[in-house]
Steps between C-alpha positions, in 0.01 A plus 500: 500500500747454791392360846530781727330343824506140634096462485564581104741206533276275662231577169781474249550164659180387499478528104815248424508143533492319828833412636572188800620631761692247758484613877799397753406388820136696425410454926398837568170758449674745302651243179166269538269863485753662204518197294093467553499855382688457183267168456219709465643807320535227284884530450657178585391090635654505830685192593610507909719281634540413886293378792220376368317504797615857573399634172159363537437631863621867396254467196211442753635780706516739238191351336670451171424202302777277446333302216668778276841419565687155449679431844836285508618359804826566669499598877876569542575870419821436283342192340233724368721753359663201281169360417350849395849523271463147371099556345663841341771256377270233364359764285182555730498863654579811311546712827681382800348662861663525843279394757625501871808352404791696616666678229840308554318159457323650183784626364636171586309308256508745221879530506565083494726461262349158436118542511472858515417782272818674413597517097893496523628803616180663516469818769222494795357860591251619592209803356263675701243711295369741791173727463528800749259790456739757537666389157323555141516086435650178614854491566711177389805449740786216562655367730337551812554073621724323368856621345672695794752683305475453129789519222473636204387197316260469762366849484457454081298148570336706716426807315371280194256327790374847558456572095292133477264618767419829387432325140294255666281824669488632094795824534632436172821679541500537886776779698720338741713675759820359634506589845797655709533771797539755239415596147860598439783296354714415836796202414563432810138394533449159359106567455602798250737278334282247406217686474668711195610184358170360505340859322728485229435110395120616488634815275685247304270220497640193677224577765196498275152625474485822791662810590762469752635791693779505803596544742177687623442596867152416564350804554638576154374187339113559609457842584479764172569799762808349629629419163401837350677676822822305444459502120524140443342460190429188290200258423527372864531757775192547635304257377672134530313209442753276676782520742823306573654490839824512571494241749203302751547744764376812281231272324368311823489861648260623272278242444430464879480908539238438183269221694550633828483873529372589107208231509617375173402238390728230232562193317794287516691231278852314472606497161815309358300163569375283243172650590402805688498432893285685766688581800314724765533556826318180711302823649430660197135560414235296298478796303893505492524182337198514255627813348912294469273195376370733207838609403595200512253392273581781292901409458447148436543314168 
């Protein structure tokens, strides 16, 4: 049966084996409370690395016991990023976190060429999977962080990310929209362009296991009424599983409209990495991050 909200997730989780998960620069409430969380969900062995001392007086704070986790040392912010990378490296963590490091500094560290986590020529994006009650179940959506303005070869890594996460939440074949201004072919629209070329490699194939329809506005891509109205027919309109943005703007748009005026609520992973990669918002939610460390736990090997 498909996963159709994030609690669901959370219990599908909860029934596979544990996965390490490495915390960056793990100073803060919200990482040390998530992590906890998924500690006794019983989804993962927490590892947190950073101030010792810090990590230890939040525990107290928060009267979490930090017995449970394995705490490694390393004050400095970007130093902690590199040591969090390193343990994944060393074959010790399944599941790499962002604590309070900055996103440039963690990004940093994955990206090194050197020491890093990048597979040649591998592509970093992004996927959201966002429960808002006014849709039937959870929507799977990329790029909302990291690629500004995606290619096409971007937007097919990025639309087979999408595909691997909705497999992961058990929709065997899931529907996919390709996301423009407008549901109708416009060439002087690079969004439709792609978009069509993008539906017809999922007709053909190349783009494996979903159905892929574009370009769809978005109205058309998750609301039967609108579709019906402007006859946009299909095994997508109306009822998409997952959505690709054209670009951040459009992505980071609707993710914050989602969280901030919808009360939705989400998980969040990098993929392209040699394992997946939590990157929230530093202010994100306890909750926030427990429900991106299930997926997480979900999507890795």
């Amino acid at each position: 049966m498909p996963i159709t909200t994030l609690d669901q997730m959370i219990e599908v989780a909860k029934t596979k084996t544990k996965k390490r998960l490495v915390a960056a620069y793990a100073n803060d409430s919200h990482t040390i409370e998530a992590v906890s969380n998924a500690i006794d969900l019983g989804i993962i062995e927490g590892i947190l690395v950073g101030d010792e001392a810090t990590i230890l007086k939040v525990c107290k704070e928060e009267n979490i016991d930090a017995g449970k986790f394995r705490i490694v040392q390393e004050a400095d912010e970007q130093k902690a990023a590199v040591k969090a990378v390193e343990l994944i490296v060393k074959g010790e963590g399944d599941i790499l976190m962002k604590g309070l490091v900055s996103t440039d500094k963690y990004m940093r560290a994955i990206l090194n060429k050197e020491a890093g986590l990048m597979p040649p020529k591998a592509i970093l994006s992004h996927v959201t999977v966002a429960e808002n009650a006014n849709y039937h179940k959870l929507l799977i959506v990329s790029d909302v962080a990291i690629i500004p303005a995606p290619d096409l070869s971007q937007k097919i890594a990025m639309t087979n990310y999408l595909i691997k996460t909705a497999h992961a939440l058990g929709i065997e074949k899931p529907k996919v929209a390709i996301l423009a201004a407008t549901e109708q072919m416009m060439p002087g629209m690079q969004a439709c362009v792609d978009a069509s070329i993008i539906s017809k490699m999922g007709d053909r194939g190349q783009i494996k296991g979903a159905f892929i329809d574009g370009p769809l506005a978005l109205d058309v891509a998750i609301d039967k009424e609108s579709a019906e109205i402007k006859k946009v027919g299909g095994q997508v309109a109306g009822d998409a599983d997952c959505i690709l943005f054209p670009n951040i703007e459009s992505g980071n748009v609707f993710y914050k409209f989602h969280t901030k005026l919808s009360g939705g609520e989400l998980g969040a992973l990098v993929f392209g990495a040699k394992c997946p990669c939590v990157l929230s918002s530093r202010g994100d939610s306890a909750k926030t991050k427990t429900y991106s460390i299930a997926l997480a736990a979900l999507v890795a090997k």
